[in-house]
N, C-alpha and C positions, 0 to 999 in steps of 0.2 A: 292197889293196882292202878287206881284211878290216877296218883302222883305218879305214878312211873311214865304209865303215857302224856300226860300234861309235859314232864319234863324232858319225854325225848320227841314230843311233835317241838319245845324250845330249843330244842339241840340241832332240832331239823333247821328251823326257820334263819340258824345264825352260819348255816354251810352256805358258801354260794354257789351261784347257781350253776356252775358249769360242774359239777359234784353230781348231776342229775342226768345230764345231759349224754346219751348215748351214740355220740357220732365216732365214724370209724375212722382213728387215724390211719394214715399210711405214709409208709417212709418212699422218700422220690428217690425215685429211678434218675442215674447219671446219665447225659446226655454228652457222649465222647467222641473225639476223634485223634488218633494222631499225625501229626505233622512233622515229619522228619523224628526224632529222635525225644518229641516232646509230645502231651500227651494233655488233652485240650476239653477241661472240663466245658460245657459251653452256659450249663443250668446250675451252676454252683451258686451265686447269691442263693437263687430261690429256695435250692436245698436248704441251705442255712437258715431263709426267713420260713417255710415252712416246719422245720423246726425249731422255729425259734432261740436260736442261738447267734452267737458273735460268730460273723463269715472267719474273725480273723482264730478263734479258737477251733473251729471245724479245719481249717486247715493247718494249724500246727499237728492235730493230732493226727492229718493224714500224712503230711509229709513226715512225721517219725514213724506213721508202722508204714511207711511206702520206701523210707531208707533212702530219700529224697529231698530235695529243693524245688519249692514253686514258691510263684507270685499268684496274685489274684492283681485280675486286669478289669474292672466293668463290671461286666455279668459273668464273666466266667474265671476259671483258676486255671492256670500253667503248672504244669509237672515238667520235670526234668527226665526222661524214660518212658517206654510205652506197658502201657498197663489197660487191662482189659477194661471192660462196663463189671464183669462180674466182679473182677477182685475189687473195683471201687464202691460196688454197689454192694457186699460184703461187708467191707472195714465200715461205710457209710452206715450197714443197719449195727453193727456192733459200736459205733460211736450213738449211736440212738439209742440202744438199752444201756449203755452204761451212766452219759451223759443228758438222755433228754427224759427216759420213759421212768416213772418214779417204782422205786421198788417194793411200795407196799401194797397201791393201787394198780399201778400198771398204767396210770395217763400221763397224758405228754403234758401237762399243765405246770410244769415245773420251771426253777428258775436255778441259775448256780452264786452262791453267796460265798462272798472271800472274808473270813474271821481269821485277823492274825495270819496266819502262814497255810491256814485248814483251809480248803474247799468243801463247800455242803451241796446238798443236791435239795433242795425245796420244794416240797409239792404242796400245789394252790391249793389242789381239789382236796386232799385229806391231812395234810397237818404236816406231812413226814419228812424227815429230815434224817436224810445218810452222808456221811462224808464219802467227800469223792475223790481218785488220787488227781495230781497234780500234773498237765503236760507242762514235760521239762521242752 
């Protein structure tokens, strides 16, 4: 018994540290407005860096489930159509469980790694590694 714990306080000491750390993420609320017939993310960097993802991947995947064209201006993203806070703050949390939050832990410590043609989904904190589909 005495090896068993010696070997898993060694198993401990080689996780890092944020594997430990209980802070609560939260997915950011879209700060919108539209303008004539366009539809004016204003806090789209942020979202992106607070999840930690490429600004320019968070918004391919929305203008394909949004059946739209936008730019990204600065700090914020152009849509072509108006669209609510809810329905962006919606696709926004379901682009975050599929692409940021990992699926064996459940933390955002994750990263996305291109092998060959495969996308994976990478997580820091416990090892896991899922493939993820591909925005066309």
């Amino acid at each position: 018994m005495e090896n068993y714990e010696r070997l898993l306080d060694r198993a401990r000491q080689q996780l890092p540290p944020e594997v430990f750390e209980r802070k609560r993420f939260e997915i950011p609320k879209s700060v919108i407005f539209v303008e004539g017939n366009r539809t004016i993310v204003r806090n789209f960097r942020d979202i992106a860096s607070a999840l930690n993802r490429d600004p320019q991947h968070l918004m391919k995947y929305l203008m394909r489930e949004l059946a739209t064209a936008g730019i990204i201006e600065g700090q914020r993203a152009i849509f072509q159509g108006k669209f609510t806070n809810k329905a962006l703050d919606e696709l926004i949390s379901r682009y975050t469980h599929t692409y940021v939050l990992c699926s064996e832990c459940g933390k955002p410590d994750t990263h996305i790694e291109k092998q060959d043609r495969f996308h994976f989904l990478v997580c820091e904190a416990c090892g896991a590694r899922a493939s993820i589909k591909t925005i066309q």
